[in-house]
SERO-4910 file (N, C-alpha, C, O; in steps of 0.05 Angstrom, whole numbers):
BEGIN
 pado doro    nc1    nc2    nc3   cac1   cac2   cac3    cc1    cc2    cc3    oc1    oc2    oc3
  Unk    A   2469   1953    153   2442   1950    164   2428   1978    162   2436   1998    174
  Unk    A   2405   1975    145   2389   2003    145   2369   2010    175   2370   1993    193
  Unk    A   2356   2029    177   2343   2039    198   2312   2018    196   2293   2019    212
  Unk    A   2312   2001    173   2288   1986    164   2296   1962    181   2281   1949    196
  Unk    A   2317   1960    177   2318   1928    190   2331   1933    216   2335   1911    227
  Unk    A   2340   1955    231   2347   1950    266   2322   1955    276   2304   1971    270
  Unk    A   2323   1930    300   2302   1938    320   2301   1970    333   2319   1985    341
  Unk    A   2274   1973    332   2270   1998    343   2246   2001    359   2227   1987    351
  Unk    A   2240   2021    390   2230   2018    405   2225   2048    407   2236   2069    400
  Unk    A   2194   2038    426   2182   2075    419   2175   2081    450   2172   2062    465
  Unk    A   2173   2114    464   2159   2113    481   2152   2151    485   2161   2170    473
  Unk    A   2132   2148    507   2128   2175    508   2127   2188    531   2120   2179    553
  Unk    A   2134   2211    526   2141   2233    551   2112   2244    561   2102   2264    551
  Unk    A   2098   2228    583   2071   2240    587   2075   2266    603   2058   2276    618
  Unk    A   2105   2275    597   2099   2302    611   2089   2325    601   2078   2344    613
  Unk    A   2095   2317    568   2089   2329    542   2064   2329    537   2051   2349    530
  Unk    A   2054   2301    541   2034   2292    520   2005   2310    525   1999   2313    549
  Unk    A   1992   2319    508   1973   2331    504   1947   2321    508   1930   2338    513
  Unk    A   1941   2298    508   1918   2280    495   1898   2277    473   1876   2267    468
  Unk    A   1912   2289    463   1895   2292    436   1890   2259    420   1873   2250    405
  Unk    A   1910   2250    430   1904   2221    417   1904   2210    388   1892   2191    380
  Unk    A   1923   2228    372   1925   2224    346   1945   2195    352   1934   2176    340
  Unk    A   1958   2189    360   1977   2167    366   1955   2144    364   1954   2126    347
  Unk    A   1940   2146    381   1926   2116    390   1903   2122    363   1888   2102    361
  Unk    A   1898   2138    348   1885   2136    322   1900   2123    297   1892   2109    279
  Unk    A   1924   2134    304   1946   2124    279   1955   2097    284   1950   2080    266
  Unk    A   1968   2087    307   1970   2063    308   1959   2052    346   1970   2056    368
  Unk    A   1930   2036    339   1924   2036    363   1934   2010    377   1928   2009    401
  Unk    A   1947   1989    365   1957   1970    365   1985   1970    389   1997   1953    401
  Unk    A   1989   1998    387   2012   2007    396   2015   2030    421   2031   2034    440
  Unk    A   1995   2041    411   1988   2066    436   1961   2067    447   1943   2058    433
  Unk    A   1954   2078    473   1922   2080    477   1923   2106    504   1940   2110    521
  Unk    A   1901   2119    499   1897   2134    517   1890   2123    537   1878   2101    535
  Unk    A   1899   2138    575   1890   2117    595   1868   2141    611   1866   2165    606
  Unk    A   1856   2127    628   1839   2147    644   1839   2175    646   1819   2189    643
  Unk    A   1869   2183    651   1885   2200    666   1886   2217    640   1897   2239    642
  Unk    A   1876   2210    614   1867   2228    588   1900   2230    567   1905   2245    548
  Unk    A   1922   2208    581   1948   2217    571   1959   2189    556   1955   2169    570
  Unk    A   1968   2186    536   1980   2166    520   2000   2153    533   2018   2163    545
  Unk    A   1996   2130    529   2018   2108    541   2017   2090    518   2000   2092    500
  Unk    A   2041   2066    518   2051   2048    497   2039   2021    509   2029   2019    531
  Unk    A   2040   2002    490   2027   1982    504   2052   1959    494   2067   1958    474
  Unk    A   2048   1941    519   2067   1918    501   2056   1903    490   2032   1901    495
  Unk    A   2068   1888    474   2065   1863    451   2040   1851    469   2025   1837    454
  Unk    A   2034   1851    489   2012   1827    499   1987   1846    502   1965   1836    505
  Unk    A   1990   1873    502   1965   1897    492   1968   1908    527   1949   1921    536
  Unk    A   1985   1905    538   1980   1909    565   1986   1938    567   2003   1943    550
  Unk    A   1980   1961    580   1986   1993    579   2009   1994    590   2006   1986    614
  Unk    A   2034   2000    586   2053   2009    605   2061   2033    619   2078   2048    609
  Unk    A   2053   2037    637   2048   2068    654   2071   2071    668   2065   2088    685
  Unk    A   2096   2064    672   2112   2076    690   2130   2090    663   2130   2083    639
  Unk    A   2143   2111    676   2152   2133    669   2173   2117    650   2186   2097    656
  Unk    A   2175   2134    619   2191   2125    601   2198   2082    593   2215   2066    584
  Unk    A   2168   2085    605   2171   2050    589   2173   2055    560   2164   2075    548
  Unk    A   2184   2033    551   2185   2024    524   2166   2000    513   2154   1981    524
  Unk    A   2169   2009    488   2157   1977    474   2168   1981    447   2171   2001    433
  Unk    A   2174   1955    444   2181   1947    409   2158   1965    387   2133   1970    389
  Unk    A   2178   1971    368   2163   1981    336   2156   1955    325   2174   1940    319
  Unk    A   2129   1947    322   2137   1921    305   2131   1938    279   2118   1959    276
  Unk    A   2146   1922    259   2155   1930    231   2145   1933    215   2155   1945    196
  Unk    A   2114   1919    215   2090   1934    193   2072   1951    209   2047   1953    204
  Unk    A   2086   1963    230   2069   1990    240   2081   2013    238   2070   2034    242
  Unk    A   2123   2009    226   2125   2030    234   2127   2053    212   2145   2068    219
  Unk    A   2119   2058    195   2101   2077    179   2084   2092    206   2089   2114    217
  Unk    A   2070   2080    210   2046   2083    229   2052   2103    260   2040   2120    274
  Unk    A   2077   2090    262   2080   2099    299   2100   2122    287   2108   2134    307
  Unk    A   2114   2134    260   2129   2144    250   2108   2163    237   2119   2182    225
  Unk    A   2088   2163    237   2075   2188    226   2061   2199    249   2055   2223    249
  Unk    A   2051   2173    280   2044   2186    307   2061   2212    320   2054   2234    330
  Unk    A   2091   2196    315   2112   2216    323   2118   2248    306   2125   2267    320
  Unk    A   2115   2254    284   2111   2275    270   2087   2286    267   2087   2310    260
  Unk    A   2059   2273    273   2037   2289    280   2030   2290    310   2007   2297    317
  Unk    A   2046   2285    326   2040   2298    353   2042   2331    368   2062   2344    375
  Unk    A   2020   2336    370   2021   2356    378   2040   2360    406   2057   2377    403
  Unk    A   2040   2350    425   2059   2350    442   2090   2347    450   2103   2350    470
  Unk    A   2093   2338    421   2123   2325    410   2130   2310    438   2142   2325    453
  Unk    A   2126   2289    446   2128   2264    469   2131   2252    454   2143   2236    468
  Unk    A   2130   2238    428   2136   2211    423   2160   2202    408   2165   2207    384
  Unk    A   2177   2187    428   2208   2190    416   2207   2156    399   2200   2135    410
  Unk    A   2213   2160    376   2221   2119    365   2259   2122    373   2271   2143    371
  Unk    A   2271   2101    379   2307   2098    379   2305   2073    374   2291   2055    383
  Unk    A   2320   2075    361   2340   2044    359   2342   2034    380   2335   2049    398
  Unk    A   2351   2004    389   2344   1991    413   2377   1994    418   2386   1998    441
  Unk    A   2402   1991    383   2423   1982    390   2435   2003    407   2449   2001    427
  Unk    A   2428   2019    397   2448   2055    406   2427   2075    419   2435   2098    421
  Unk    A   2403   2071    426   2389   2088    434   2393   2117    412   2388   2140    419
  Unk    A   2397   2111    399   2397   2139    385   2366   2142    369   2360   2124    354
  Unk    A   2350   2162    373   2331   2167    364   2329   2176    343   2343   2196    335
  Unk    A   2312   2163    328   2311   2169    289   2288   2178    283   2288   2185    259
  Unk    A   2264   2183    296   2234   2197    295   2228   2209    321   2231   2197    343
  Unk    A   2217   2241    319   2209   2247    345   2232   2277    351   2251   2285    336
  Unk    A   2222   2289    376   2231   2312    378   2260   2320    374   2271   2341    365
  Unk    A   2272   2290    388   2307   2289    393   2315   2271    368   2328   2250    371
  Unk    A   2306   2281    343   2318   2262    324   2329   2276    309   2320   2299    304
  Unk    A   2362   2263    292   2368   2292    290   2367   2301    250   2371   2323    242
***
């Protein structure tokens, strides 16, 4: 099984995050800035998820998209991992 076909799930460290908002430009489907000026993930139903280190699914024709959020982040907060092993494959802790 390649890294194309395991489920993989993204989230971000708003301790990091900057707000610059390149994330919610690259894939806004996926990320959005909240009031509070800091990126959060949203789930599949578009809902914001604000508690600390939520997750949400990569869906699979975005993740180009949430994979170039994570390498143009200025704050390096946005981790993608595998769901099976948590091991992170994009993002600050990837190795």
């Amino acid at each position: 099984m390649t890294a194309q076909d395991e489920a993989l799930e993204v989230w971000i460290d708003q301790d990091l995050c900057t707000g610059d908002g390149i994330c919610a430009q690259y894939a806004p489907e996926v990320f959005e800035l909240d009031i509070d000026g800091l990126a959060y993930v949203k789930s599949a139903d578009d809902e914001l998820l604000q508690e600390k280190g939520a997750t949400t699914p990569v869906p699979l024709p975005l993740l180009n998209d949430v994979r170039d959020s994570a390498k143009e982040c200025p704050g390096d907060c946005i981790h993608v991992r595998r769901v099976s092993d948590r091991v992170e494959v994009y993002g600050p802790d990837a190795k």
